[in-house]
VONUSE-215598 format. One record per residue (C-alpha): x, y, z; residue in three letters. Coordinates in nm, 2 decimals, m for minus. Layout:
N
<east=X north=Y up=Z residu=ALA>
...
This chain:
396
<east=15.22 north=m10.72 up=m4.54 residu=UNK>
<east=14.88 north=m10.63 up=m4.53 residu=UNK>
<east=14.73 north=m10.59 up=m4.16 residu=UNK>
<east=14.39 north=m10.72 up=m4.05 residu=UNK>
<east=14.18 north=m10.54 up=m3.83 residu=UNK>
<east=13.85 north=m10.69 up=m3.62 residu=UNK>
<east=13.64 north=m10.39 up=m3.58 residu=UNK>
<east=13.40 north=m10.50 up=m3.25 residu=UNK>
<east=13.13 north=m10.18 up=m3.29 residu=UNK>
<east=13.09 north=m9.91 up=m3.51 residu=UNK>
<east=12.92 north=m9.59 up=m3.43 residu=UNK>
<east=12.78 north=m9.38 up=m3.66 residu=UNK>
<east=12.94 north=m9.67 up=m3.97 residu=UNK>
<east=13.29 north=m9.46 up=m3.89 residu=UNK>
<east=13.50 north=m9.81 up=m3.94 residu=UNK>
<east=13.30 north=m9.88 up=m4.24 residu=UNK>
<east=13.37 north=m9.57 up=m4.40 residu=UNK>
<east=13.71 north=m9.60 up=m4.32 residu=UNK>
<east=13.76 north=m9.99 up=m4.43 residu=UNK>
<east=13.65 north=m9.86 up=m4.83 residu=UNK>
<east=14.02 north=m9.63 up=m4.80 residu=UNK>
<east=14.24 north=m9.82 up=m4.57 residu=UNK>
<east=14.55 north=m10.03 up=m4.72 residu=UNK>
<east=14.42 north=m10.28 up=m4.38 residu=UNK>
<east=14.14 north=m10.51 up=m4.41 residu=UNK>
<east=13.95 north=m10.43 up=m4.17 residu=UNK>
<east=13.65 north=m10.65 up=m4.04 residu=UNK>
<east=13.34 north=m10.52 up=m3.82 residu=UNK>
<east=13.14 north=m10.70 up=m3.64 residu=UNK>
<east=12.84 north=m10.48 up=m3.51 residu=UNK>
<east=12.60 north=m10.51 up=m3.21 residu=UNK>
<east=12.24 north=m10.64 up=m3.29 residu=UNK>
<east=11.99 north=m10.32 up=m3.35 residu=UNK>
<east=11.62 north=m10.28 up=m3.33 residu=UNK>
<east=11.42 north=m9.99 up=m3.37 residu=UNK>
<east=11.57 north=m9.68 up=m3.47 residu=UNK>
<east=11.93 north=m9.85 up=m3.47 residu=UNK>
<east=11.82 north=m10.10 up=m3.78 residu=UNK>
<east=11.75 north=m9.73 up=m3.97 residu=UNK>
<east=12.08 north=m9.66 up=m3.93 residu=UNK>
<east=12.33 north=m9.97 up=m3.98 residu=UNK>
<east=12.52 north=m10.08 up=m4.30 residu=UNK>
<east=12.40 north=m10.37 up=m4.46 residu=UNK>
<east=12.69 north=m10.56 up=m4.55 residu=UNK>
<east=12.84 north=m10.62 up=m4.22 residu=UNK>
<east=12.87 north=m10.88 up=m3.95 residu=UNK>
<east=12.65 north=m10.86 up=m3.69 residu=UNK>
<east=12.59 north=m11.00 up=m3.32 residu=UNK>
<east=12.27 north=m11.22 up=m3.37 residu=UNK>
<east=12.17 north=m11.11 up=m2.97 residu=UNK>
<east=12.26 north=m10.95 up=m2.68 residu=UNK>
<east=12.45 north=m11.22 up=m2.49 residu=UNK>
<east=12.78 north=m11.12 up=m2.34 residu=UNK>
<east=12.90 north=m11.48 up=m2.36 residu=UNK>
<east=12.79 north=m11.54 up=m2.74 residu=UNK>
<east=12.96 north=m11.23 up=m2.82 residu=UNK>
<east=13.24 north=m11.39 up=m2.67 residu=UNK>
<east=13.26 north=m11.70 up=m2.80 residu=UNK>
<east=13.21 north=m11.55 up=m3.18 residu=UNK>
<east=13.49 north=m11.30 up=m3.13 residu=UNK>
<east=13.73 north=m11.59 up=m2.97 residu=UNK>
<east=13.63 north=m11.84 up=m3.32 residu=UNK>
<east=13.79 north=m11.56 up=m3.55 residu=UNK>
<east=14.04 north=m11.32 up=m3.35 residu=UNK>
<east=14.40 north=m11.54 up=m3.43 residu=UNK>
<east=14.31 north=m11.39 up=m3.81 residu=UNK>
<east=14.37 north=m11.10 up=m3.76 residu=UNK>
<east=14.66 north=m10.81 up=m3.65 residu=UNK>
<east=14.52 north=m10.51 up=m3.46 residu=UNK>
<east=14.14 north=m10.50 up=m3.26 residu=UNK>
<east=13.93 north=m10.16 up=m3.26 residu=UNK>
<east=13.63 north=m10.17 up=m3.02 residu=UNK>
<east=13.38 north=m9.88 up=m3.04 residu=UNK>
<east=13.11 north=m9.85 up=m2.78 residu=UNK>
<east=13.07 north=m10.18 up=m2.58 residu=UNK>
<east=13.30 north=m10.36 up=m2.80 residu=UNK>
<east=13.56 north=m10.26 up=m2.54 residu=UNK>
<east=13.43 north=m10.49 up=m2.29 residu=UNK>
<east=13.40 north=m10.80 up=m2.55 residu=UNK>
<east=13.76 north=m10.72 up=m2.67 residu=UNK>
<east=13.88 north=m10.75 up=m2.27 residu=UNK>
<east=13.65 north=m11.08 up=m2.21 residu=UNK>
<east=13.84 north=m11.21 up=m2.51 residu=UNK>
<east=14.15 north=m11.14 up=m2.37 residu=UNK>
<east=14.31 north=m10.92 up=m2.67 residu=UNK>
<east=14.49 north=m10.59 up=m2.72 residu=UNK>
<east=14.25 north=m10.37 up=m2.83 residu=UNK>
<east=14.22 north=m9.97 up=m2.89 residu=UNK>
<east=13.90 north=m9.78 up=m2.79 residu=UNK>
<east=13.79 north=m9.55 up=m3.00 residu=UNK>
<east=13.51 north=m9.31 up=m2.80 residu=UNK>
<east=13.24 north=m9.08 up=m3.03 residu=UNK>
<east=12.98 north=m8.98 up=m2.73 residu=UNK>
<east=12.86 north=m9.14 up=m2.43 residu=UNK>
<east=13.07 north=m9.39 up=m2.41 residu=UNK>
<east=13.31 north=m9.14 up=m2.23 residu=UNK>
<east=13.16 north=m8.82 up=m2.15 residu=UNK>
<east=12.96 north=m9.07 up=m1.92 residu=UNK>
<east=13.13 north=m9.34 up=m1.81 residu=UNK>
<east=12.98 north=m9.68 up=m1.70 residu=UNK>
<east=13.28 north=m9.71 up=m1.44 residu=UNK>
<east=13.20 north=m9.37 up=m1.25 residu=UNK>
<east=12.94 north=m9.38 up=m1.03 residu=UNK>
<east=12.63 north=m9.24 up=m1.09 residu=UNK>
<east=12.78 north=m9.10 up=m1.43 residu=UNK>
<east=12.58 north=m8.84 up=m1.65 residu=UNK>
<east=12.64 north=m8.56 up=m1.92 residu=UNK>
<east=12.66 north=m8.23 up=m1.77 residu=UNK>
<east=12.32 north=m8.10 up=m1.93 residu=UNK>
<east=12.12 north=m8.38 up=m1.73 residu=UNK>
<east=12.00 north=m8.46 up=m1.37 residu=UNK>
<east=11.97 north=m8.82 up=m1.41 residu=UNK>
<east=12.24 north=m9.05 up=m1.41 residu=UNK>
<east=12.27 north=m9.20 up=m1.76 residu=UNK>
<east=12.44 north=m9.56 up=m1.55 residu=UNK>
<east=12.33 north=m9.65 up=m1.23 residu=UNK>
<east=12.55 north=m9.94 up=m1.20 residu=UNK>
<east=12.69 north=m10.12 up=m0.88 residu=UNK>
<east=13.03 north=m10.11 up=m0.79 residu=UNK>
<east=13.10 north=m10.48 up=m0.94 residu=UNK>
<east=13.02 north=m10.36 up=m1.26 residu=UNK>
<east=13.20 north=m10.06 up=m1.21 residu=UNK>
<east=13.47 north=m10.22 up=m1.17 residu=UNK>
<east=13.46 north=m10.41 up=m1.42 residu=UNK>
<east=13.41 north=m10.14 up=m1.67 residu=UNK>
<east=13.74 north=m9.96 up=m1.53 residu=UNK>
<east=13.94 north=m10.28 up=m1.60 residu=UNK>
<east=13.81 north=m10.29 up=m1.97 residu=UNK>
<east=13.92 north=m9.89 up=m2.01 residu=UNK>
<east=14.25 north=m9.97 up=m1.81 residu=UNK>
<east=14.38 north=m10.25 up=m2.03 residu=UNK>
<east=14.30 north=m10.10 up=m2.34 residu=UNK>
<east=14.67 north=m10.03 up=m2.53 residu=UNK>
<east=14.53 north=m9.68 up=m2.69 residu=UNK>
<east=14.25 north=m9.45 up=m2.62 residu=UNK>
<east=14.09 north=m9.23 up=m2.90 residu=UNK>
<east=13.85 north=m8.95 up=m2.91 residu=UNK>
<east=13.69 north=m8.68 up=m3.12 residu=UNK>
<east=13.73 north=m8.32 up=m3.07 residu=UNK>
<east=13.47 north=m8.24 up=m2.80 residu=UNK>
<east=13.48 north=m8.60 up=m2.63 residu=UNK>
<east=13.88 north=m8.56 up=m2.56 residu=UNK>
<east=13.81 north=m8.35 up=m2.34 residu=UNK>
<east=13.61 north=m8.58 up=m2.13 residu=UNK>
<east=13.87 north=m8.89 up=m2.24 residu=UNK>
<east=14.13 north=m8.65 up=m2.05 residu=UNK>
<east=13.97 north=m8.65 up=m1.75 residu=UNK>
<east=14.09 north=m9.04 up=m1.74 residu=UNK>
<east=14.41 north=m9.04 up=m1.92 residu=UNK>
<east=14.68 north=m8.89 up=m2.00 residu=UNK>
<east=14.77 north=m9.08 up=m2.29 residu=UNK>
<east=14.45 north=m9.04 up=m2.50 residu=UNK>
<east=14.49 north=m8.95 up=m2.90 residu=UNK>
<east=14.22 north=m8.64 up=m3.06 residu=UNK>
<east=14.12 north=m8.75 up=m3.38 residu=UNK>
<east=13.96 north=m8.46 up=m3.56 residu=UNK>
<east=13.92 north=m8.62 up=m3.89 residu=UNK>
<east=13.54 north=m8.75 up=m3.96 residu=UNK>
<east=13.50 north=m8.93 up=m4.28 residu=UNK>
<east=13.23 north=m8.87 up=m4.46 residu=UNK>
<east=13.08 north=m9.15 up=m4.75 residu=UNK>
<east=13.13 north=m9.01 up=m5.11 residu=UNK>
<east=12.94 north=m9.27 up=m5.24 residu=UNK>
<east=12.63 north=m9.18 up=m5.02 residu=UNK>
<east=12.69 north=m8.81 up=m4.96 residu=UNK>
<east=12.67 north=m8.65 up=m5.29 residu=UNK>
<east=12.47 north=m8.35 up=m5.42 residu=UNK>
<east=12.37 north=m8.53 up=m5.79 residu=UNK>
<east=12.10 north=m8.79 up=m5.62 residu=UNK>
<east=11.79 north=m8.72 up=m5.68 residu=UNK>
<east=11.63 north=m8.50 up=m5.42 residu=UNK>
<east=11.28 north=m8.58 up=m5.26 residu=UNK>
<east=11.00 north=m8.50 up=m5.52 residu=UNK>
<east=10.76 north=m8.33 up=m5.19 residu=UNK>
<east=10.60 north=m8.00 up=m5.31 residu=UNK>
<east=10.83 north=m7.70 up=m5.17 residu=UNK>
<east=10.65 north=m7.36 up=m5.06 residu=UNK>
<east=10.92 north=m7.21 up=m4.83 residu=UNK>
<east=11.24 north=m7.22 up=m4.78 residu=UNK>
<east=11.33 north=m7.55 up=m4.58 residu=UNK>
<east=11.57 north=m7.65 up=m4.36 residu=UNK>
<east=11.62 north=m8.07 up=m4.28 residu=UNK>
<east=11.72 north=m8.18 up=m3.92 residu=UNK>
<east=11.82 north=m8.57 up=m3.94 residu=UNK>
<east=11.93 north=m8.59 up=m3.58 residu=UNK>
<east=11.80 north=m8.70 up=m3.24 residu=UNK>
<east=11.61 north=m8.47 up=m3.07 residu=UNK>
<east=11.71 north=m8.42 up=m2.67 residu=UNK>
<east=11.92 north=m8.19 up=m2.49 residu=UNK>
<east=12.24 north=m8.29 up=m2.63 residu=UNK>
<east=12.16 north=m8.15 up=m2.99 residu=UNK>
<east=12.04 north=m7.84 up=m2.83 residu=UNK>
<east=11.73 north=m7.93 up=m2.93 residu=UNK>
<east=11.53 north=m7.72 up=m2.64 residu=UNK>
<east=11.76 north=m7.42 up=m2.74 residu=UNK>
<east=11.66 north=m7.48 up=m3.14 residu=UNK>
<east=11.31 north=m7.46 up=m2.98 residu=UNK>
<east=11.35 north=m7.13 up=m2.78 residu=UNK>
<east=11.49 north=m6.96 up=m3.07 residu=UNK>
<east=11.19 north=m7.05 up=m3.33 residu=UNK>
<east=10.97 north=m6.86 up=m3.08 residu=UNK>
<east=11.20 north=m6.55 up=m3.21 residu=UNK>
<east=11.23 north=m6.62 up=m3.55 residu=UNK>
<east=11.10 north=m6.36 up=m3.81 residu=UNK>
<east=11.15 north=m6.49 up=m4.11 residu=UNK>
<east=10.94 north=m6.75 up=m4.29 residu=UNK>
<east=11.03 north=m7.13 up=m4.31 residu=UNK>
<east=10.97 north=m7.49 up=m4.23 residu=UNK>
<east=11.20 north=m7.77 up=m4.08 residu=UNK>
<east=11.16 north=m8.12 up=m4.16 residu=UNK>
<east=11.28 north=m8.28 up=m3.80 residu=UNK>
<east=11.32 north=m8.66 up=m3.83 residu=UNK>
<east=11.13 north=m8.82 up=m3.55 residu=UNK>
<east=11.39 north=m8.97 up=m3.30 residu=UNK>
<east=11.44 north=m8.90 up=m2.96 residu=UNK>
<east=11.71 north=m8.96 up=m2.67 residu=UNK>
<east=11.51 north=m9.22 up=m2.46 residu=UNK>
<east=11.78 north=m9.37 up=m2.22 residu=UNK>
<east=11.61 north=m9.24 up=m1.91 residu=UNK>
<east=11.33 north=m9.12 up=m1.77 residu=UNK>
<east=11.48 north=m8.74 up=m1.74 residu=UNK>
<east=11.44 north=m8.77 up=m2.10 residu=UNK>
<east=11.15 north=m8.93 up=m2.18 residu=UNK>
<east=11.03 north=m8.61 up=m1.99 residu=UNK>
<east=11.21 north=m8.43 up=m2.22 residu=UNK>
<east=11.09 north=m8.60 up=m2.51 residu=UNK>
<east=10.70 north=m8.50 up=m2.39 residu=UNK>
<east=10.78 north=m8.19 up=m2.30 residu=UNK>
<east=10.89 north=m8.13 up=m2.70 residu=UNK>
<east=10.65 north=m8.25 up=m2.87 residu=UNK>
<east=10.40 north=m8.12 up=m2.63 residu=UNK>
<east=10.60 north=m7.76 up=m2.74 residu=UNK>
<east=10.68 north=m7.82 up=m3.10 residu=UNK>
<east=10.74 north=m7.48 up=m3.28 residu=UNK>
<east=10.51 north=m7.42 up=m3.61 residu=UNK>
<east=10.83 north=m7.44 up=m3.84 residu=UNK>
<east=10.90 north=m7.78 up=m3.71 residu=UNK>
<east=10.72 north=m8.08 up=m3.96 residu=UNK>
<east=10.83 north=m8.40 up=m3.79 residu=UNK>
<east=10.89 north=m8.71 up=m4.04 residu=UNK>
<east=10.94 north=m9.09 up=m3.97 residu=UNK>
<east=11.29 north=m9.23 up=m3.94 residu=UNK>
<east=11.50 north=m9.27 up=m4.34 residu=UNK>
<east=11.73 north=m9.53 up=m4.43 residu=UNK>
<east=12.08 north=m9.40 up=m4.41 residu=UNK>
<east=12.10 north=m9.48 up=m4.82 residu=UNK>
<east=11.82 north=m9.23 up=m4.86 residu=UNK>
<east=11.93 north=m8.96 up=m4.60 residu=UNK>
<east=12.09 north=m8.79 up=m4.93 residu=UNK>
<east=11.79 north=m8.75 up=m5.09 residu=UNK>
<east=11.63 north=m8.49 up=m4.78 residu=UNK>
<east=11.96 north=m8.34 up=m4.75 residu=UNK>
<east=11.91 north=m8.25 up=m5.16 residu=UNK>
<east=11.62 north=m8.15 up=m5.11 residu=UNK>
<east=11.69 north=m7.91 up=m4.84 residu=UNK>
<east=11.81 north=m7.57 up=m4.88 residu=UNK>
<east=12.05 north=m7.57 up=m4.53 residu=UNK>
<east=12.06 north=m7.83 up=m4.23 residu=UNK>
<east=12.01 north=m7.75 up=m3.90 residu=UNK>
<east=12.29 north=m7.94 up=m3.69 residu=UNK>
<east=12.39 north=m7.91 up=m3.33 residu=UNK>
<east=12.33 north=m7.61 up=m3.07 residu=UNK>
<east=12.47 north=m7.77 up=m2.76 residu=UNK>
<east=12.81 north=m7.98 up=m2.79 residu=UNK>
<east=13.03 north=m7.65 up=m2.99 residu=UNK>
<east=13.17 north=m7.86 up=m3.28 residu=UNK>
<east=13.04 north=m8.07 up=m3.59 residu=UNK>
<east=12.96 north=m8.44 up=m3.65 residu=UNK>
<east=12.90 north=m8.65 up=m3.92 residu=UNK>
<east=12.51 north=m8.48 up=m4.03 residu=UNK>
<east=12.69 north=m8.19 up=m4.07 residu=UNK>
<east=12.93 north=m8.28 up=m4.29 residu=UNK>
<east=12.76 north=m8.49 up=m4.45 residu=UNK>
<east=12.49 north=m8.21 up=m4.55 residu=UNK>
<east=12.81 north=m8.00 up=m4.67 residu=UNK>
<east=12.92 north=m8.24 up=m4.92 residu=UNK>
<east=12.57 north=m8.27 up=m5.04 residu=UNK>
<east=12.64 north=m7.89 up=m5.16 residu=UNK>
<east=12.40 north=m7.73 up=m4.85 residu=UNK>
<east=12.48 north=m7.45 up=m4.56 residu=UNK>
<east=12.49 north=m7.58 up=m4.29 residu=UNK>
<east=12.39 north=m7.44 up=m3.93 residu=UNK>
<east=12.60 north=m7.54 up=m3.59 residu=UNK>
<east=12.67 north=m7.38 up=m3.32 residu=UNK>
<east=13.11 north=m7.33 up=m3.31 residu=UNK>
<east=13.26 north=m7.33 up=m2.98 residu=UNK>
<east=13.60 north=m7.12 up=m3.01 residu=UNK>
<east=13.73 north=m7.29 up=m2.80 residu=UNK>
<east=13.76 north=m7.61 up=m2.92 residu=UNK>
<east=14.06 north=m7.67 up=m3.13 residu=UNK>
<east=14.07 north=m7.84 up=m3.46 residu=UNK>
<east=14.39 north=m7.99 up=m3.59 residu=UNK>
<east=14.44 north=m8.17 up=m3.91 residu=UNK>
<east=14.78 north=m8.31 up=m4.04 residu=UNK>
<east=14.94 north=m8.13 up=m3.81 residu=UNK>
<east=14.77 north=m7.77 up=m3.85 residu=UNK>
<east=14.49 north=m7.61 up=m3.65 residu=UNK>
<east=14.18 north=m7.53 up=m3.85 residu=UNK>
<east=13.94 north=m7.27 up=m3.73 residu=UNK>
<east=13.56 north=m7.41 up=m3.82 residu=UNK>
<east=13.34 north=m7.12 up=m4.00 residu=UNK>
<east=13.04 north=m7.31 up=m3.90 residu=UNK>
<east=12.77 north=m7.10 up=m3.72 residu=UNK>
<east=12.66 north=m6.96 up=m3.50 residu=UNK>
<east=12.98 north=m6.90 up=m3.26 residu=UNK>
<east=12.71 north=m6.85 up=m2.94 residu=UNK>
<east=12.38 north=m7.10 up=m2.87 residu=UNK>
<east=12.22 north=m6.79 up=m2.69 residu=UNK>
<east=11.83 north=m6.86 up=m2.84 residu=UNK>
<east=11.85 north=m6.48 up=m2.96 residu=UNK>
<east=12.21 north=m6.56 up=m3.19 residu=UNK>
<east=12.03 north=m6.85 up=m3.31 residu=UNK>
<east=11.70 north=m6.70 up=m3.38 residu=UNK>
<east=11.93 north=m6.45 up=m3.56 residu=UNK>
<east=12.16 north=m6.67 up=m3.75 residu=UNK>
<east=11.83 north=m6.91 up=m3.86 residu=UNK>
<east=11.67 north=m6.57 up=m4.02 residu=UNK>
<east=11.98 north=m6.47 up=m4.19 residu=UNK>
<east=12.06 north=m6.76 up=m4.37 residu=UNK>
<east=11.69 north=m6.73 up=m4.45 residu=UNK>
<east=11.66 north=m6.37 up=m4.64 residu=UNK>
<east=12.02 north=m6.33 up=m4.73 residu=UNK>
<east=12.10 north=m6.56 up=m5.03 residu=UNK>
<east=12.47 north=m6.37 up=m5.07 residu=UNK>
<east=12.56 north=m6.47 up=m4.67 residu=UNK>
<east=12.43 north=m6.83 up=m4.75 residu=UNK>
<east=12.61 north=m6.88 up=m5.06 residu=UNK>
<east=12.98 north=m6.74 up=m4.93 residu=UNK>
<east=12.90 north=m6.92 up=m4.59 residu=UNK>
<east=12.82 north=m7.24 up=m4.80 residu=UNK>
<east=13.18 north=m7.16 up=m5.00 residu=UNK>
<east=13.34 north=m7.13 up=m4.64 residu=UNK>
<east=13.18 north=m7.48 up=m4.51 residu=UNK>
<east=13.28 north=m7.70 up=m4.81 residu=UNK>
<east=13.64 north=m7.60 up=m4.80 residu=UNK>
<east=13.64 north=m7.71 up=m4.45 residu=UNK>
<east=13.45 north=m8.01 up=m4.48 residu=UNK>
<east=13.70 north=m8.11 up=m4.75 residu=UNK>
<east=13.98 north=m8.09 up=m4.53 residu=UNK>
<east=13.81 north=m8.26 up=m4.23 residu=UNK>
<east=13.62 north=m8.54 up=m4.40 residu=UNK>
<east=13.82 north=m8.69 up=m4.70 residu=UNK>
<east=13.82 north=m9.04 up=m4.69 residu=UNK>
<east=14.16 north=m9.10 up=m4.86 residu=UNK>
<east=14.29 north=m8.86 up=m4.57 residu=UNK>
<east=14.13 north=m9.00 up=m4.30 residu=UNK>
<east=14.22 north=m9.38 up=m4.41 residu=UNK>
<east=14.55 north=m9.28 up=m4.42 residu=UNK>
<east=14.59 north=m9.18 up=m4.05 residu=UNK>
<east=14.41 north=m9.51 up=m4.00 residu=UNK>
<east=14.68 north=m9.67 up=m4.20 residu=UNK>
<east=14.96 north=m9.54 up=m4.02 residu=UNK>
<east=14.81 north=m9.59 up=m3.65 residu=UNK>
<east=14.73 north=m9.96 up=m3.70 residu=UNK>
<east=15.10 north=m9.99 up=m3.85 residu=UNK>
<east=15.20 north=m9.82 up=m3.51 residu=UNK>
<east=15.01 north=m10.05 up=m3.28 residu=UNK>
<east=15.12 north=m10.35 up=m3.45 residu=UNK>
<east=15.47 north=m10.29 up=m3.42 residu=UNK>
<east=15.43 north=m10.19 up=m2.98 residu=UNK>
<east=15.17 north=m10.52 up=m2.98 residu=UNK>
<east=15.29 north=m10.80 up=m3.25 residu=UNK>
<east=14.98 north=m11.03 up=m3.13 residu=UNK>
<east=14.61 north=m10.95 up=m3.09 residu=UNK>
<east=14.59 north=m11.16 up=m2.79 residu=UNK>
<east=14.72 north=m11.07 up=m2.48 residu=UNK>
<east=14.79 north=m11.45 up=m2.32 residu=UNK>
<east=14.64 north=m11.46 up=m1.98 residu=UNK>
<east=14.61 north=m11.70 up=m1.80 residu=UNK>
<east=14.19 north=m11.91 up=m1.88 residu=UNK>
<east=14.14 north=m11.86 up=m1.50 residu=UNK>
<east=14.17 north=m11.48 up=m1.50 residu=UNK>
<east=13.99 north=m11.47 up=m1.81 residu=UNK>
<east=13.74 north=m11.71 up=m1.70 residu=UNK>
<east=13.72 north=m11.48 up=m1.34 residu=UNK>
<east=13.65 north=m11.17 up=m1.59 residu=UNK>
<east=13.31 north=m11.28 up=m1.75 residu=UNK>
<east=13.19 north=m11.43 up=m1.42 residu=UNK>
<east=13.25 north=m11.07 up=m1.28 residu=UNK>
<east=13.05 north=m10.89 up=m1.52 residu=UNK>
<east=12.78 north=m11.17 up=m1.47 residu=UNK>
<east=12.71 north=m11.16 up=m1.11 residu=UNK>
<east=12.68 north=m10.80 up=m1.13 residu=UNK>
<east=12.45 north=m10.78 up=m1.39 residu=UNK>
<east=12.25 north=m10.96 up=m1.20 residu=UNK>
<east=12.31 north=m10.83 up=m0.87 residu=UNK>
<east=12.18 north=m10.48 up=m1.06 residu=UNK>
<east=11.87 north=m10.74 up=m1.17 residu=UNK>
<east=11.74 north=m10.80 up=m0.87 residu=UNK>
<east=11.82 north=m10.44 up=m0.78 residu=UNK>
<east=11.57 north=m10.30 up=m1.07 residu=UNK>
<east=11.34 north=m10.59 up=m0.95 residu=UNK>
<east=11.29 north=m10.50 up=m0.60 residu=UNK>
<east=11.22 north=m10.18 up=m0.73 residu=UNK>
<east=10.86 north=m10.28 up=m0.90 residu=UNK>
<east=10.80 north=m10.55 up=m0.62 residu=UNK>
């Protein structure tokens, strides 16, 4: 028997990868995008056509008795629990290292509150984590996920899109004059992109950094931020407009190393992704974050192992003037992303976890009764616009 998965979100296309490998069938639906968010999306999957709760609903409720097994990502967790069905959460970022159902809940490099949600909603938002069946997180997010659980899985395992991600595309065709390093991520404080800042100020060595132009903008704390960068921009920094995700292979083969992540301690998906396409790749390595993969721990050889400005000033001018460190860093880097990142691998833990739900939870839907379910969405309702009249008040 082949299983069918309905996918509600994808972050960063994970599931999409995934569903090229997997024995399931898996189907995604995806949350309508504007701005940067359309740069960023698969084409060839289904998508919300607006941002109504109740349409959401109603789509997911047409099509869920086809299939086995539900994954939600992001806010598909809370459309998965308005549709009554047994669903896994799978949790990448924000979704848990702030969550809506805590009160004033914000990462710990902010002042702000990233949700600022009453306690209806609140509520609400700790019913859809509660009756999810499974909880799943990457390496640095379990350790927020724990905080709430004690049942949560760590995935290590990113998989990264061989078909995309390949060194033999055709780089970029700009006129080169220095050595150049390509930065595809957001810029804000949880990319460490203040720190990358501090540290250009003590760089030595000669280079230039093509920084794609996207910022964290969820609140004003960092549209303050965001001013304050720009208003600061290092010399090395050359700031380009946002690339398709089919052409992101192209800067990255262009490049001679990427510049990842100074604040988080471990590696995501532009990291990886820059590996594969044959580059070094910077990233500040926390120790102490654990990697496990089939059942080993791997130690990452990603650096540098401190996001001190000085160790990354440091690490920035060696990969610079020392072509021998690069290459045998490079040679480190691959081997690991090749372990971490394969596809085939990765869709193979997929394969046997689905397996494993449906055989604890034959059915997708749970069965409640239409009053409690009804009772759900008309929660979720009156408090958004309880918090409505809340933001209104404030500009009144």
């Amino acid at each position: 028997m082949t299983l069918k998965v309905l996918a509600i979100g994808d972050i960063g296309n994970i599931i999409h990868t995934i569903s090229k490998y997997t024995k399931a069938e898996i189907h995604i639906i995806n949350f309508f995008k504007d701005g940067a968010g359309t740069y960023t999306y698969e084409k060839d999957v289904e998508t919300f056509s607006n941002y109504k709760i109740s349409d959401h609903v109603r789509r997911i409720n047409e099509i869920a008795d086809d299939y086995d097994v539900c994954l939600t990502m992001g806010t598909g967790e809370r459309i998965a629990y308005l549709s009554d069905l047994n669903y896994t959460t799978f949790y990448v970022g924000r979704d848990i290292d702030a969550p809506r159902f805590i009160k004033n809940s914000k990462e710990e490099w902010f002042n702000e509150p990233l949700h600022q949600l009453n306690f209806l909603e609140r509520w609400f938002y700790k019913k859809t984590f509660d009756n999810a069946i499974c909880h799943l997180a990457y390496t640095w997010v379990y350790e927020h996920l724990k905080k709430y659980t004690n049942s949560g899985i760590k995935m290590d395992m990113v998989p990264v899109n061989p078909d995309i991600f390949k060194p033999d595309l055709e780089p970029l065709k700009f006129k080169k004059d220095k050595f150049t390093f390509f930065s595809p991520q957001r810029m804000g404080k949880p990319k460490g992109t203040d720190l990358i800042w501090k540290a250009l100020q003590l760089c030595k060595s000669d280079f230039e950094i093509i920084q794609v132009e996207w910022f964290d903008v969820s609140t004003n704390e960092e549209l303050e931020i965001k001013e304050e960068l720009i208003k600061t921009k290092p010399k090395q920094i050359r700031f380009v407009p946002m690339i398709k995700r089919e052409d992101m292979a192209r800067y990255y083969n262009y490049a001679d190393a990427i510049l990842g992540n100074m604040r988080i301690g471990t590696y995501a998906l532009i990291e990886l992704e820059g590996i594969l396409c044959r580059k070094p790749v910077l990233q500040f390595t926390n120790k102490k974050m654990k990697i496990h993969t089939n059942g080993n721990e791997i130690e990452s050889p990603m650096l540098p192992t401190s996001n001190e400005p000085k160790s990354i000033a440091e690490i920035i001018d060696k990969i610079v003037l020392d072509e021998k460190f690069r290459d045998e860093l490079f040679e480190k880097e691959y081997k690991f992303a090749k372990e971490i990142s394969d596809p085939i691998k990765v869709a193979k833990w997929w394969d046997e976890f689905f397996e494993d739900i449906h055989k604890k939870y034959p059915k997708i839907r749970r069965k409640s009764s239409s009053l409690r379910i009804r009772l759900r969405l008309l929660l979720i309702l009156v408090g958004n616009r309880i918090y409505i009249k809340k933001i209104k008040k404030m500009f009144t």
